[in-house]
C-alpha positions in Angstrom: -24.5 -31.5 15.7 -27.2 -30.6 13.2 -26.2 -27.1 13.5 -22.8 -27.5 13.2 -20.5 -26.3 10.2 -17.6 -27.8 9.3 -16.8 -25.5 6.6 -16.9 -21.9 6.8 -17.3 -20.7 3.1 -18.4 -17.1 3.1 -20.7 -16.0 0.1 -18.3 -14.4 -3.0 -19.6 -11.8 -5.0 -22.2 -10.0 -2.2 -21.4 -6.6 -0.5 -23.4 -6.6 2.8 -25.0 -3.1 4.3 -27.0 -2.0 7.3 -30.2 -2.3 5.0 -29.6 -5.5 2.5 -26.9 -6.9 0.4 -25.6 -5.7 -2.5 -24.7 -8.3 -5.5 -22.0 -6.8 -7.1 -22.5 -8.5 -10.4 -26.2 -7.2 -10.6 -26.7 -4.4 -8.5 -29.6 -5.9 -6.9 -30.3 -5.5 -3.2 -30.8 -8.7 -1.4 -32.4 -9.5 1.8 -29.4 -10.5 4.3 -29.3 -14.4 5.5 -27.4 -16.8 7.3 -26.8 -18.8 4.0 -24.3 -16.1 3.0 -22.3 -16.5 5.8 -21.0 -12.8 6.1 -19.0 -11.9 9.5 -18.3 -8.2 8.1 -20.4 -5.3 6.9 -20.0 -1.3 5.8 -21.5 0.9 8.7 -24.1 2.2 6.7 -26.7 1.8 4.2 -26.7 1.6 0.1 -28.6 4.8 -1.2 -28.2 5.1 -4.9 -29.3 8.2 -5.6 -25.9 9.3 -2.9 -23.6 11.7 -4.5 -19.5 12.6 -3.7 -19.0 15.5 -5.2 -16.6 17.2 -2.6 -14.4 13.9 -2.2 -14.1 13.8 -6.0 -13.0 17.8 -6.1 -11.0 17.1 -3.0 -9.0 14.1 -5.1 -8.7 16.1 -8.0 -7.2 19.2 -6.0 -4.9 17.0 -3.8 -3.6 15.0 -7.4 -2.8 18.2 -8.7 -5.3 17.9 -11.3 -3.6 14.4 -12.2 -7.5 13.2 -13.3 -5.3 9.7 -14.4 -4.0 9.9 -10.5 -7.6 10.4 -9.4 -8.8 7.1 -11.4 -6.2 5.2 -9.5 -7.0 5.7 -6.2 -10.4 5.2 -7.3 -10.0 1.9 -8.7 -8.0 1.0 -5.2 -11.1 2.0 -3.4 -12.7 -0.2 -5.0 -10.7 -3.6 -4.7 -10.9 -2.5 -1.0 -14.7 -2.8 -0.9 -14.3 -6.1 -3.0 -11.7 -7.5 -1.8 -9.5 -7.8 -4.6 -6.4 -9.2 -2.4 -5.4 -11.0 -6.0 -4.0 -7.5 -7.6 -0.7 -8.2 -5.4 -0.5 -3.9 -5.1 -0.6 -1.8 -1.6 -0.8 1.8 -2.2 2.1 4.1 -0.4 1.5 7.5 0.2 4.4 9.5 0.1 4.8 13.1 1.9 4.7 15.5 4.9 1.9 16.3 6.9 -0.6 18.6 5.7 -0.6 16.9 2.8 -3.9 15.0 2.7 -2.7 11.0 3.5 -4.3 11.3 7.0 -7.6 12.6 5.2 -7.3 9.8 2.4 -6.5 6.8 5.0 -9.5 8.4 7.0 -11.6 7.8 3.7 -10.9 4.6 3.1 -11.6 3.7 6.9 -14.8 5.5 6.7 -15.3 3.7 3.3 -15.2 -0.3 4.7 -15.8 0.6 8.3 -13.5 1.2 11.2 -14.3 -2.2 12.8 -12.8 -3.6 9.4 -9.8 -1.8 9.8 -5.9 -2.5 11.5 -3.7 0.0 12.2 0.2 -0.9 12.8 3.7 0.2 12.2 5.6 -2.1 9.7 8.2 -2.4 13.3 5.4 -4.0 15.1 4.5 -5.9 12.0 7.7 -7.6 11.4 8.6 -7.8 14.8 5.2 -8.9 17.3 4.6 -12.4 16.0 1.2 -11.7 17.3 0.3 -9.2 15.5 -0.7 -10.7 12.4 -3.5 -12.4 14.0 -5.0 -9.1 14.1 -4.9 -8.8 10.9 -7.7 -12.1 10.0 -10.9 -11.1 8.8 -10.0 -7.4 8.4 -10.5 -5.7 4.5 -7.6 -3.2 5.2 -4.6 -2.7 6.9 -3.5 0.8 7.7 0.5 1.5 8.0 1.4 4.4 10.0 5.0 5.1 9.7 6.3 8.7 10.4 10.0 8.2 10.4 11.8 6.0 7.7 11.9 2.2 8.1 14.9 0.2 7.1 14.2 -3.5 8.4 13.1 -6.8 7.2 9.6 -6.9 5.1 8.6 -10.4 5.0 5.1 -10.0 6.8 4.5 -7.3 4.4 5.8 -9.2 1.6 3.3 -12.2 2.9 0.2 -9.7 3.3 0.7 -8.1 -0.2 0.9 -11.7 -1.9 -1.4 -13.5 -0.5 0.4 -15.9 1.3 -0.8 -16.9 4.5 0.5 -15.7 7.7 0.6 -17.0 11.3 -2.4 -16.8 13.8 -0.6 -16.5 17.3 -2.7 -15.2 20.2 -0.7 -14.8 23.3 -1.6 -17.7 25.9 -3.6 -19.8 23.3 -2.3 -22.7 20.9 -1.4 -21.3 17.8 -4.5 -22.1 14.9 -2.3 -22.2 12.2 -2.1 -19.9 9.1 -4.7 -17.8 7.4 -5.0 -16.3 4.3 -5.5 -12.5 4.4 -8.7 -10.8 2.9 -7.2 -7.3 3.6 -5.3 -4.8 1.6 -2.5 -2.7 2.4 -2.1 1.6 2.6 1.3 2.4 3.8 1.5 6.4 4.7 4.8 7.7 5.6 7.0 10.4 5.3 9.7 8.6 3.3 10.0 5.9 1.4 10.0 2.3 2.9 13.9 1.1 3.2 14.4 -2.6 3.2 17.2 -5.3 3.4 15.3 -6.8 0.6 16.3 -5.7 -2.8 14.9 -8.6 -5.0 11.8 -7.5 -6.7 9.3 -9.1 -4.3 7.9 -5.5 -3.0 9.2 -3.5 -5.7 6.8 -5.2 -7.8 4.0 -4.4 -5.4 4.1 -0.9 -4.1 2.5 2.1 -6.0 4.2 5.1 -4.5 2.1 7.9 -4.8 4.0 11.9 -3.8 1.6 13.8 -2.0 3.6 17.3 -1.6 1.0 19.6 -2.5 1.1 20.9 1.2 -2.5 22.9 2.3 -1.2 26.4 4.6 -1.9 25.9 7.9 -4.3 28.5 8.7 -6.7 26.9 6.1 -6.2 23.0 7.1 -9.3 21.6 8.9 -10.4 17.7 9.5 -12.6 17.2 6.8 -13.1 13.7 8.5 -11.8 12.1 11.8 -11.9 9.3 14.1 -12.2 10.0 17.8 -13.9 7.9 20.5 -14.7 5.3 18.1 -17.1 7.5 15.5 -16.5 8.9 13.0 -17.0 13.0 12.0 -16.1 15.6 9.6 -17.7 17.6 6.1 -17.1 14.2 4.5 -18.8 11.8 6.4 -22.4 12.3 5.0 -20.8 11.8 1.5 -19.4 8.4 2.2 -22.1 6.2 0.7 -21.9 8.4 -2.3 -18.4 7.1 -2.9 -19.6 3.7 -2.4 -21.3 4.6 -5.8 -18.6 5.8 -7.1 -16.1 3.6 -6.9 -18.5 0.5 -7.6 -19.8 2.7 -10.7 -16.3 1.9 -12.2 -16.0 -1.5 -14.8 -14.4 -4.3 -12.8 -11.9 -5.0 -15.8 -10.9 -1.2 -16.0 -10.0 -1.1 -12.2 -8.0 -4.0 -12.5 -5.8 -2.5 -15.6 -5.7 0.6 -14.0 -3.8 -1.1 -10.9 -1.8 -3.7 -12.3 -0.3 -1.5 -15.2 -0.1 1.8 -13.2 3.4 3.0 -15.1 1.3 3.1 -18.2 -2.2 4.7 -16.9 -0.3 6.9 -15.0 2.5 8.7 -16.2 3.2 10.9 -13.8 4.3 8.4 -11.7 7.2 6.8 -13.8 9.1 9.8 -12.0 8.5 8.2 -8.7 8.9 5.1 -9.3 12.3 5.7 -10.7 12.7 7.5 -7.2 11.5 5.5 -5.2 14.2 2.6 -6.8 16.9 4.7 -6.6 16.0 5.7 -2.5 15.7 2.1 -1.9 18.1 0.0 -3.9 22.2 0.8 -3.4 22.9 -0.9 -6.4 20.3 1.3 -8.6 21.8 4.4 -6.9 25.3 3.3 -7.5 24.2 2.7 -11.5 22.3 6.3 -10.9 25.0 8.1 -10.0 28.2 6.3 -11.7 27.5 4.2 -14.6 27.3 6.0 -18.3 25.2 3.4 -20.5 27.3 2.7 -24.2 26.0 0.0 -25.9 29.2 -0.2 -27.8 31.2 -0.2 -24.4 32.8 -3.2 -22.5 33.9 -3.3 -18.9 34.8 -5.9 -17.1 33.1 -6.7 -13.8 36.7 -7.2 -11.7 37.2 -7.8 -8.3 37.5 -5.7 -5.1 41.0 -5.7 -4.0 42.0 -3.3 -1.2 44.2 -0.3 -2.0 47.3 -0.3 0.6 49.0 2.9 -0.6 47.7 5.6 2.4 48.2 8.4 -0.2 45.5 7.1 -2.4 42.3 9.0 -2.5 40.2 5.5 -3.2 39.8 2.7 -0.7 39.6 -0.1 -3.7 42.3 -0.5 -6.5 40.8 0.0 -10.2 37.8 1.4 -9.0 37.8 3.2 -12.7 38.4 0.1 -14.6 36.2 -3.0 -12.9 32.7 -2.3 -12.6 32.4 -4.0 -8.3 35.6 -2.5 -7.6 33.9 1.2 -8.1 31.0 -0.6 -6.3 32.5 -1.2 -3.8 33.8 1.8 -3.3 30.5 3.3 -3.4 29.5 1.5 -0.5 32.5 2.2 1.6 31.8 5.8 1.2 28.0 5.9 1.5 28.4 3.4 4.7 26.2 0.5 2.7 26.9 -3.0 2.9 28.0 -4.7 -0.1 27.0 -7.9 0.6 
């Protein structure tokens, strides 16, 4: 009974290694103990003299340059390593294959350790109601998704906000809820679709295009996963982006994330994408609505047309603003409800 604890509380503020602990705050190397209470660690041990320099060109190169892009992913890396679960932001990497997402994803598993990683589908996600207990202790959660999803999000929605979620194991009596200590990298080859169009995940997905396609005959895994190790030109560079990203300010990271539109311009252009590809009613304004603050329309109702000569399904659909609505959804097959 002596032995016994009641209360798991897990040490804040410590980064444990093979060799010691790191404290983030100091940058001091401690010895590891019990009294921390750590159940995770990174697969390898802190060097500080470690150095990236062909991940960093590689970012650059895949970023198209963006340096402003680069800084971001960065700063991502790093609330992955410190669990910064509070920023409310998963990254979605947008593009075909050959692209680098595999390579990144593969980074960051390298990065916080493959037995601190979960890899799903956002299908399996919403619909296994055990897979979320996979998902407890783990510091990042990997979304594989080749083909477009249109679906319910509200696992995702609960990962991304730190709300708990359900800890069902098949043939045992449920626990309860946990809170999640991952984040969340979506890669896909399209945008996320969802039936959702308040602005619960809107608010919390930084969509990042990766188009800038490699040829194939000069494509090669610069690091890999296969029989449960890891290989590849990049491996031995790992704890050098350990330094890296923890060599960026705390306070900087956390800007960087939360106000990506302004840091990074180049995304406002997919962002404004990424709405329009994923909300009917911002394609509808997209594609039929002329802003004049000096105009009025009224909003009108959606009466059916009768007459079979007329081109329109909806009467007035030039004069009420949800009669033209719904006439955009008739003839792009989305529900208006």
């Amino acid at each position: 009974m002596k032995l016994a604890v009641r209360k798991w509380s897990e040490s804040t503020g410590l980064l444990p290694l093979l060799n010691e602990v790191l404290d983030l705050k100091t940058k001091r190397l401690l010895p590891h103990s019990p009294d921390n209470k750590l159940t995770w660690c990174l697969p390898y041990e802190y060097n500080i003299l470690a150095t990236c320099e062909p991940i960093q060109e590689w970012l650059l190169t895949m970023s198209n340059g963006d340096r402003n892009l680069v800084q971001l992913m960065r700063a991502y890396l790093l609330g992955l390593v410190t669990g910064r679960t509070d920023w409310q932001k998963y990254l979605e990497l947008i593009g075909p294959g050959g692209t680098g997402k595999s390579t990144f994803t593969r980074l960051a598993t390298a990065l916080v350790g493959q037995e601190n990683v979960h890899t799903t589908s956002l299908k399996k996600l919403e619909k296994s109601k055990f897979e979320t207990a996979s998902i407890a202790s783990k510091r990042l959660v990997l979304i594989n998704d080749s083909q477009r999803y249109i679906g319910e999000v509200g696992k995702l929605k609960n990962l991304t906000g730190q709300d708990s979620l359900p800890y069902e194991v098949k043939f045992k009596q449920s626990k309860g809820g946990f809170n999640p200590s991952a984040l969340v990298i979506v890669s896909t080859n399209e945008v996320i679709q969802s039936c959702d169009y308040t602005s619960g995940l809107a608010r919390r997905r930084i969509s990042i295009p990766m188009f800038n396609q490699i040829k194939s005959d000069r494509q090669k895994n610069l690091i890999e996963h296969k029989n449960g190790q890891m290989y590849g030109d990049f491996l031995p560079y790992i704890p050098g982006l350990l330094n890296w990203v923890l060599s960026m300010d705390e306070e900087s990271a956390t800007s960087i994330v939360k106000n990506y539109e302004a840091n990074v311009p180049s995304l406002l252009a997919m962002k404004a994408r990424t709405l329009v590809e994923t909300n009917p009613i911002a394609d509808w304004l997209d594609n039929f609505i002329v802003y004049d603050s000096s105009a009025r329309t009224n909003v009108g109702v959606a009466k059916r047309d009768k007459d079979s000569n007329s081109p329109c399904w909806y009467l007035d659909t030039d004069k009420w603003l949800y009669a033209n609505y719904c006439e955009y959804c008739h003839n792009s097959g989305t529900r208006n409800s």
